[in-house]
C-alpha positions in Angstrom: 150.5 27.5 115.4 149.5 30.6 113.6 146.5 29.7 111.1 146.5 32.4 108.1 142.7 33.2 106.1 142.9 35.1 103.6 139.8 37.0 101.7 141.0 39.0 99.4 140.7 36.0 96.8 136.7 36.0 97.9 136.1 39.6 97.8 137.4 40.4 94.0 135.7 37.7 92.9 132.6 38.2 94.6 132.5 41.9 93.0 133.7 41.5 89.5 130.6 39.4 88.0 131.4 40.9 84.2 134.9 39.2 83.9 135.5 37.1 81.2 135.2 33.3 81.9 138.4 31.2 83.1 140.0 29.2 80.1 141.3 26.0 80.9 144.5 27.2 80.8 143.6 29.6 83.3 142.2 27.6 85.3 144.8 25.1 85.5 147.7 27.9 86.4 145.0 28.9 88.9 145.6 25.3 90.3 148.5 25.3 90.1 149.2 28.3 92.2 146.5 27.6 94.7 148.3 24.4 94.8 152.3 25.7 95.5 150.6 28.2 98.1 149.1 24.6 99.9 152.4 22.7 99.9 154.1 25.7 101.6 151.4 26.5 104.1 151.9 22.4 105.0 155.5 22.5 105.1 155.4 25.8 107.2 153.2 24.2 109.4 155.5 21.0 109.7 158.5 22.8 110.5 156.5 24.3 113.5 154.9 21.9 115.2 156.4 19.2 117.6 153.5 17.5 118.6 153.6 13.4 117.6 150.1 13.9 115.8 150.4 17.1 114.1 153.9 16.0 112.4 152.0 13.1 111.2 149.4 15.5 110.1 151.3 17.5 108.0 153.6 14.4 106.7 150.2 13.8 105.2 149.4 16.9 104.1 152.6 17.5 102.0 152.6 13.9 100.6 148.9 15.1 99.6 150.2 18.5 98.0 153.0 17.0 96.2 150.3 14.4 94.8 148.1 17.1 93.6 151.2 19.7 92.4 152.3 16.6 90.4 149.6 15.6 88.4 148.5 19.0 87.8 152.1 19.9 86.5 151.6 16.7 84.1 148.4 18.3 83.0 150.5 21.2 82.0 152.4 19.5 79.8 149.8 17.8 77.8 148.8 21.3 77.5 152.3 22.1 76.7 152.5 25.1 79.4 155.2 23.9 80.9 157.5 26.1 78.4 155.7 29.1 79.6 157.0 31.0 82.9 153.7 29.3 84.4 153.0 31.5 87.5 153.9 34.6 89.4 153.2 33.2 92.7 155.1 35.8 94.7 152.5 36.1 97.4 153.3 32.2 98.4 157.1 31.7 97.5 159.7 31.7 94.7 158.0 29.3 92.2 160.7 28.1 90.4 161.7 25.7 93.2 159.2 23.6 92.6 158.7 24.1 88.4 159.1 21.6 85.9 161.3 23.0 83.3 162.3 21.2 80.4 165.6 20.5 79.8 166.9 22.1 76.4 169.5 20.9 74.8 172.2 23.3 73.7 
């Protein structure tokens, strides 16, 4: 099993001090994203392990993702940001898989 680290999400940070503070909306779709790129990285690593323990693991670890990628997607909608095209997440996976859309009636 192949373990990915990335640091490109440390490095800008680290070097852009004058930035203008996160809103809360900002922060949330940060969340959010962060959030989509877990539950892929924990079913990726579920569809390539075999071991008893490590399915178990990961079981976990998508039920714990899901959790998290639900209540912040409520959180969105109290914000009412779940109109909004909420993320370009195209370095994890197509986000609309996993978007809550309203459903507008014609």
């Amino acid at each position: 099993m192949k373990t990915y680290f990335s640091l490109k999400g440390i490095l800008n940070s680290a070097g852009s001090a004058d930035t203008q503070p996160l809103t809360p909306r900002d922060m949330l779709l940060d969340d959010i994203r962060k959030t989509q790129c877990a539950l892929e990285t924990a079913y990726s690593g579920f569809d390539n392990v075999t071991d008893p323990d490590l399915i178990d693991c990961y079981i976990y670890e998508v039920n714990s993702a899901l959790k998290r990628y639900r209540f912040l997607l409520q959180q969105a909608e109290r914000m009412q940001l779940y109109e909004e095209s909420p993320l370009d997440s195209s370095d994890c996976y197509d986000s609309k898989s996993l978007v809550h859309q309203p459903i507008m009636n014609a």
